[in-house]
N, C-alpha and C positions, 0 to 999 in steps of 0.2 A: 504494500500500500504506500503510496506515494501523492503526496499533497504539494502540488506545485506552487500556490498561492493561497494560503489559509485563509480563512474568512472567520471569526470567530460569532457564532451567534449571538443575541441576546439573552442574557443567563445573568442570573442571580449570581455575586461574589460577595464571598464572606470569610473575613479574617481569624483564621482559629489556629489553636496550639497543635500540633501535628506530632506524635511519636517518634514518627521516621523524620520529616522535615524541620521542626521546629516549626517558628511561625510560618505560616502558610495559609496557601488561599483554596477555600471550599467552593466550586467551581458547581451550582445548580442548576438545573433547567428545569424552571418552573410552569413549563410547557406539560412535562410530564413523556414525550419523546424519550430522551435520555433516561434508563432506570435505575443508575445511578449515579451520584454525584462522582465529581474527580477532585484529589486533592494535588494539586501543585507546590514547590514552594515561594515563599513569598516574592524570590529575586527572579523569578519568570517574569512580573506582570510587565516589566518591560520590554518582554519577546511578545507577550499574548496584547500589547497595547498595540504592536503593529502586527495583527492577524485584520487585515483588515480588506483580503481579498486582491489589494491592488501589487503588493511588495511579491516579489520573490525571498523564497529561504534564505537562496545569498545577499539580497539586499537587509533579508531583515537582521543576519548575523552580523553585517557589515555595520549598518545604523546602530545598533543596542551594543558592539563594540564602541563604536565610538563614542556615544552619548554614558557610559555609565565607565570607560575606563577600562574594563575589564575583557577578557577576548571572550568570545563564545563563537562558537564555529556552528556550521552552517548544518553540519552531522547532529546539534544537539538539537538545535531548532526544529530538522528537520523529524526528529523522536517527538518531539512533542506535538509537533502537528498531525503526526500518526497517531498520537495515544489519543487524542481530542476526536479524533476522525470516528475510530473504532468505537469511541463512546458515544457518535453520533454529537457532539458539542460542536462541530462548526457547520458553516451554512454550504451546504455542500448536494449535489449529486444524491448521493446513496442515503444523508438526511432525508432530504423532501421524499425521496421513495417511501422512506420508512413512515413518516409524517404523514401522508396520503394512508397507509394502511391503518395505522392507528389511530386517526380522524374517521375515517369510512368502517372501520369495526363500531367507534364510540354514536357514533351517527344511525349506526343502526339497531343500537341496543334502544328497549324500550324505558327501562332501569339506568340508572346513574346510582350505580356501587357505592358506599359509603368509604372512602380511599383511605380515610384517617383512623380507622377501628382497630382497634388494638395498637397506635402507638400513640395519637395524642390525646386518646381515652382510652377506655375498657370496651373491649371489642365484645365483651358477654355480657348480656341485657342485667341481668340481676346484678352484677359490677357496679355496670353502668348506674345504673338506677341507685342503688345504695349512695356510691360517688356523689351524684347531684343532690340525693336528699340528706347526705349528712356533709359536705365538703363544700357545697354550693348554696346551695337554699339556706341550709341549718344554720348556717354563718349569719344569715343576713334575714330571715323571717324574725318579725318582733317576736318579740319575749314573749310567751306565755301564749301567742296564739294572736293577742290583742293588736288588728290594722292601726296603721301608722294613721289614721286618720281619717276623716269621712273618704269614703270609697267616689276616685274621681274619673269620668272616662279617659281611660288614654287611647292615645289616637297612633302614638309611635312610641318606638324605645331605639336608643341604638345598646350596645353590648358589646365586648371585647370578640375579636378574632384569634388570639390568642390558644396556644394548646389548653384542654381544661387544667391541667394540675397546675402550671405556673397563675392561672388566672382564673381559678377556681372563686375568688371572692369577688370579684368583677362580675366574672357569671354571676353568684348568685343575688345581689343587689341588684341587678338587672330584672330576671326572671322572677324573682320573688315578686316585685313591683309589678312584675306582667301576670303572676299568680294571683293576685290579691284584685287586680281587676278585674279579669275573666271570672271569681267567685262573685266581684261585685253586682250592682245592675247598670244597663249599659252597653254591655258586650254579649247578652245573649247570644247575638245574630250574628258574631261574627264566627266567619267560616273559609278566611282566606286569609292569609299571612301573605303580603310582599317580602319577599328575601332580598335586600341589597347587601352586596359584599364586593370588598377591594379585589380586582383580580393582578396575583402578583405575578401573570404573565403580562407579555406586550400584547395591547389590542388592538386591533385595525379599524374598529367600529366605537362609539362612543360606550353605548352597550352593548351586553348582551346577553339573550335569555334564553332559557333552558328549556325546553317542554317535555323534560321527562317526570317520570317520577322517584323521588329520591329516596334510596333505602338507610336507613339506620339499626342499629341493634333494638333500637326499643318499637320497631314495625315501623311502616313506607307511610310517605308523601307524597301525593299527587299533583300534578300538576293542576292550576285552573286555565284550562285548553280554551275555557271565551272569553277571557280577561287577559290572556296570550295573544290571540288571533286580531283583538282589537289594538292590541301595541304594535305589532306587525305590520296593520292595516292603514295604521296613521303615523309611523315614523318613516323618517325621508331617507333609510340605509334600511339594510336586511338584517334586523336582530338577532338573524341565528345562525349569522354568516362566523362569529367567534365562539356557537356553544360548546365546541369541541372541550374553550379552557375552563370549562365547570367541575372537566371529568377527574381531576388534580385538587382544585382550588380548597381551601380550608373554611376562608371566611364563610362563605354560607352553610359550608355542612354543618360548624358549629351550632347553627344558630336552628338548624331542622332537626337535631337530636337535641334542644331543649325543650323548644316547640313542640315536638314528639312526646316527649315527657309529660309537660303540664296539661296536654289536650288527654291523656291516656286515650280512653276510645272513643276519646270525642271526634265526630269525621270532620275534617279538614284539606284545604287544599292551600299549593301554598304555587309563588311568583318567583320562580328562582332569577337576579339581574344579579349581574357584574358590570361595575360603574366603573370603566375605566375612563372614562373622556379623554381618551385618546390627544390630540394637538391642545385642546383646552389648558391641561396641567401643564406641558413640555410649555407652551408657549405661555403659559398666567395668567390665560383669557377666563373672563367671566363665558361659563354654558351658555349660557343667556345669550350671547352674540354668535354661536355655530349654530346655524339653520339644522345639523342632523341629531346634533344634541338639546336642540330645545324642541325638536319635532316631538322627540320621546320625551321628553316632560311633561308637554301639553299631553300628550296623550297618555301618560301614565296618570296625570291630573285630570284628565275627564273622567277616567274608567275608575280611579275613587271615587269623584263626584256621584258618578252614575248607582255604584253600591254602597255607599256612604255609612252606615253602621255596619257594615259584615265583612270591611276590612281592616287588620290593621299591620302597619310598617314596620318591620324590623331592622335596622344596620348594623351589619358585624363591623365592627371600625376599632383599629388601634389607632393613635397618636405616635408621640417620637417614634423615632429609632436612634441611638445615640451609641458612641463610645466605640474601641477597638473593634468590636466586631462587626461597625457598618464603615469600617473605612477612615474613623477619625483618631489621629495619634494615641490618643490617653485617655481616660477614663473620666466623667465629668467629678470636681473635690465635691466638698458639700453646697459652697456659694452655687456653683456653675448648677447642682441639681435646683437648689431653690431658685435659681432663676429661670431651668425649665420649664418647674410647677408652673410657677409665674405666666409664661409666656404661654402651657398647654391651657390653664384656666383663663387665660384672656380669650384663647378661640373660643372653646367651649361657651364662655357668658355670649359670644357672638352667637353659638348655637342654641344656647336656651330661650335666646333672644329673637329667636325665628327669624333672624337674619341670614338671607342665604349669600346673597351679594358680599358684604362684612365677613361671613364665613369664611368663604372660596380668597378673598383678598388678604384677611389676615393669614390664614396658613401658607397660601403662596409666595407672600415674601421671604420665608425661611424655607420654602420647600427643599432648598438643597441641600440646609445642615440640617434641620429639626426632622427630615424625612417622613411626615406624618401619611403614612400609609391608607389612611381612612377617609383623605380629602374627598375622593367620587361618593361611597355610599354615605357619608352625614350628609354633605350637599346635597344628594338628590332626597333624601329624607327630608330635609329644610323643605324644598320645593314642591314636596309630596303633601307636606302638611299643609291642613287648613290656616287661615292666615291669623286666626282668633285665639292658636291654641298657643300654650306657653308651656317652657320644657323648663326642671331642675334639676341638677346633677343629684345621681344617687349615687355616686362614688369616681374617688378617684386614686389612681395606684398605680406609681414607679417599679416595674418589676427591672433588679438589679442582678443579672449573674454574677453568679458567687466568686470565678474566678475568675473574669479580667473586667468584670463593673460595668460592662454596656448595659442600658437600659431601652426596655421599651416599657412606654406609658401607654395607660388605658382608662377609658374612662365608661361611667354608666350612665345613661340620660334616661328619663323617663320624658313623654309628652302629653299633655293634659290638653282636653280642650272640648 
C-alpha cells in the first residue's frame, strides 16, 4: 500500500498520555467509518498538518525537516501514511468505498442500535435502571418525595451529553425536573419528545434527522414519521441527506435512554435532529441569516405550533471543553476555572433569557478557546421555544479529569412557560 499524496480527513484529535509514546495524539473518526481510533505521537502532528492531499511524501519530509530542525525522511512519512490509510483515517479511494457500504447498510436498517451500551452506560436494563434511579434521579429528587414547588409546565429542558457516570448529577437535575412535570398537570398529552443533539461529526447540511427508531436497553423509540415528513417538506436542503451521522452520535442517544426511562410504558415517539449548522458556527453567522437553516426552524416552529401540548424539546448540550486534552498547553489554576464558571453562566442567563440571537453571539466569540460543543442544539431549543416561556438553570458542573485537569462543563436548564 502506497499513498502518494495523503489527505488527512476530518477527525477528532485529542491529546493523551500514551504507554508506548508518551504524550501523544488520539486520532478519532467521529464518523464512525474508522473502528478504531489511532494513537500517534505527539511530534507527528507536524507531518499529519501537511496531509493535506496537495504535498508529496518527499515534499512533506523535506518541509517538516526544515521547519522543526530535525531530519525525518521521506520512509517515515511514508509509514504513517500507510498506517492512516489501512485504518481508513485519510480521505482517500478505498475510504469513500468503504463509507458508501456503511452508509447504505445504516440506511437500510429500520433500527438505529443503541452504539453506546455497555461502555458509556450499563448495557443490561436492570443496571441500567438501578444506575438512573439511584446515581441520577436519587441525587437530585427533593427530599422526602416533596416537589420543588407548585408543578409548572415545561415546554423544554436541555441536559448534558456527556457519558452517564462522569455526569450522572447533571442527568439527574435535568430529568428529575422533566419527572416531576410529566406527574404534574399539563403534560398529559404529551406524546412526542424532539431530540436535539450536537453532532461531533462534520455536517454538510445544517440539520439532520433520523427517521428510524431508536433502541435502548430499557425498550425502543419510535420515530414521529408526520412530524418528520413535514420538516422534510418545508426545509430548503434534504434532512436526511446526513442521517447516516446519528448511527455513532452520543448526544441524542443519551437523552432517549432517559426518556425511555421516565415514560416506562408510557407510548411515545420521539424527533431524533442533529444541529450542526454547518457554515453558521465556522463563519459566527446568526441561523437566522442562512435561508436553509432558518427554513428548518420555521418549520420545526410550525409543526410545534400545530401540536402544541403533546410536544416537548429536549437538548443534549455540553459547554466548555478546556485544558491538555482539547489542544491547550496546561491545565486551567483555580482563577482561570472561576472565570470559566463566569463566562459558561453569562451564556446560559442568555439562554434562560430566551435569547437566541444573544445566545449564538455570546458563545461565538470564544468558540475557539471555550469550545462549547452544544452551540447548535440550545440554539435551536431557544428558537423552538414559545417566546412567553422562561428557562432557570437546575445545575451547573465542571467535570475535571483527574489526571491532567481538562474540563468539560455542563449544565441543566429547565423551561417553563
Amino acid at each position: 500500500m502506497s499513498v502518494l499524496r495523503p489527505k488527512l480527513r476530518a477527525l477528532e484529535v485529542v491529546v493523551i498520555q500514551d504507554e508506548r509514546h508518551g504524550r501523544a495524539l488520539m486520532l478519532r473518526d467521529t464518523e464512525g467509518i474508522a473502528p478504531s481510533p489511532v494513537v500517534v505521537p505527539a511530534a507527528s502532528s507536524a507531518v499529519l498538518a501537511r496531509f493535506d492531499g496537495r504535498r508529496s511524501i518527499d515534499e512533506i519530509a523535506r518541509e517538516v525537516s526544515r521547519s522543526t530542525g530535525q531530519q525525518v525522511d521521506a520512509a517515515h512519512v511514508s509509514r504513517l501514511a500507510d498506517e492512516l490509510e489501512r485504518a481508513w483515517m485519510l480521505d482517500s479511494p478505498r475510504f469513500h468505498a468503504r463509507r458508501r457500504t456503511v452508509v447504505q447498510s445504516f440506511d437500510a436498517a429500520s433500527i438505529r442500535m443503541a452504539a453506546h451500551a455497555g461502555g458509556a452506560y450499563h448495557g443490561d436494563r436492570l443496571r441500567l435502571a438501578d444506575f438512573i434511579e439511584r446515581q441520577c434521579l436519587g441525587v437530585a429528587r427533593p427530599q422526602g418525595g416533596a416537589p420543588r414547588g407548585a408543578p409548572r409546565r415545561m415546554v423544554g429542558l436541555c441536559a448534558p451529553h456527556m457519558d452517564l457516570w462522569r455526569a450522572a448529577v447533571g442527568y439527574g437535575h435535568a430529568y428529575a425536573a422533566l419527572e416531576q412535570a410529566l406527574n404534574g398537570p399539563g403534560l398529559e398529552e404529551v406524546d412526542t419528545f424532539v431530540l436535539l443533539g450536537t453532532s461531533h461529526a462534520p455536517m454538510r447540511r445544517p440539520y439532520a434527522v433520523c427517521e428510524k427508531t431508536f433502541a435502548t436497553p430499557l425498550g425502543p423509540l419510535d420515530p414521529d414519521r408526520e412530524m418528520i415528513a413535514e420538516l422534510a417538506a418545508a426545509s430548503r436542503f434534504d434532512v436526511h441527506e446526513d442521517q447516516y451521522l446519528h448511527k455513532n452520535e452520543h448526544s441524542i442517544e443519551f437523552q432517549a435512554v432517559f426518556v425511555r426511562h421516565l415514560l416506562g410504558d408510557r407510548a411515545a415517539r420521539i424527533v431524533p435532529i442533529l444541529c450542526g449548522l454547518s457554515d453558521c458556527q465556522a463563519r459566527r453567522r446568526d441561523p437566522a441569516q442562512d435561508d436553509g437553516a432558518e427554513s428548518f426552524l420555521q418549520a420545526l416552529g410550525d409543526a410545534l405550533a400545530k401540536r402544541r401540548d403533546r410536544v416537548l424539546v429536549i437538548a443534549g448540550a455540553d459547554l466548555a471543553h478546556v485544558g491538555p486534552r482539547f489542544g491547550d498547553r496546561a491545565p486551567l489554576d483555580e482563577r482561570q476555572r472561576r472565570a470559566l464558571r463566569d463566562r459558561d453562566l453569562a451564556s446560559i442567563e442568555r439562554a434562560t433569557s430566551i435569547d437566541p440571537p444573544g445566545f449564538f453571539a455570546d458563545v461565538a466569540q470564544d468558540l475557539g478557546t471555550r469550545r462549547v460543543c452544544g452551540l447548535g442544539p440550545i440554539y435551536t431549543l431557544l428558537r423552538a421555544l414559545p417566546s412567553s416561556s422562561r428557562g432557570e438553570m437546575l445545575h451547573y458542573e465542571q467535570c475535571i479529569d483527574p489526571e491532567e485537569g481538562s474540563i468539560v462543563s455542563h449544565t441543566s436548564l429547565g423551561f417553563y412557560g
